[in-house]
Structure formats: structure tokens, C-alpha cells
C-alpha positions in Angstrom: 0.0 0.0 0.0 1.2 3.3 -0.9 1.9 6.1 1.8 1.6 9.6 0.3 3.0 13.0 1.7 -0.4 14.3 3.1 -1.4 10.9 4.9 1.9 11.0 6.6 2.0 14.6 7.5 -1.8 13.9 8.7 -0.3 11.4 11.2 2.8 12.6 12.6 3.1 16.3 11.8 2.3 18.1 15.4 0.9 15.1 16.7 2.4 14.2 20.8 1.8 11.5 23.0 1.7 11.7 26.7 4.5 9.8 28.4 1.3 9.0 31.5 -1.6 8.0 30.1 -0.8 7.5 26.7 -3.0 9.8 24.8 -2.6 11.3 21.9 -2.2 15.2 21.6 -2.6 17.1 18.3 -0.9 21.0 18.2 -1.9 23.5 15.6 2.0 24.8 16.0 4.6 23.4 18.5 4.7 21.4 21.1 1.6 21.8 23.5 1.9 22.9 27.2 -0.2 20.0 28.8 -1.8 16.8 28.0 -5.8 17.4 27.1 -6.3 14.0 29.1 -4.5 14.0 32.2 -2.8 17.5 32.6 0.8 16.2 32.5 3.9 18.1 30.9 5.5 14.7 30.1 5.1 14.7 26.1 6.9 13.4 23.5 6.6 13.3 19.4 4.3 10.5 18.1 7.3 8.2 16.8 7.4 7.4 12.9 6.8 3.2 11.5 10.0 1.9 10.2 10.6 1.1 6.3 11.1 -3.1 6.4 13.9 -4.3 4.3 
């Protein structure tokens, strides 16, 4: 299946996951100050699949 630029930008671009709970946290520009779910500062980037060989 073919991944295109806009489905992948869709996905990751802006997109954060709390290191507590786990949810996912979409920014319109940078990194957000809290988690919507929980309220915790602990956020990281929403990590990319790997290409298999």
C-alpha cells in the first residue's frame, strides 16, 4: 500500500503522545503545554513506523 505525503503529515506532523496515560495530543504549531487528558507536561513526538527491508 502506498503512503503519500499528506497521509503522513496527517499522522505525525504536530501530533504528541503523553508519556502517563498515553493519549494522543494534536498542536496546531509546537509542542503543546499539557496533556488534554491528564494535565501532564511529560510529552513526547508521536514516533514514525519503520521502512522493512
Amino acid at each position: 500500500m502506498a503512503e503519500f505525503k499528506e497521509s503522513m503529515a496527517r499522522r505525525f506532523n504536530n501530533v504528541f503522545v503523553c508519556q502517563r496515560c498515553n493519549a494522543t495530543n494534536r498542536s496546531g504549531s509546537g509542542k503543546p503545554s499539557k496533556c488534554r487528558k491528564c494535565g501532564s507536561q511529560r510529552l513526547r513526538l508521536k514516533k514514525k513506523k519503520r521502512k522493512s527491508a
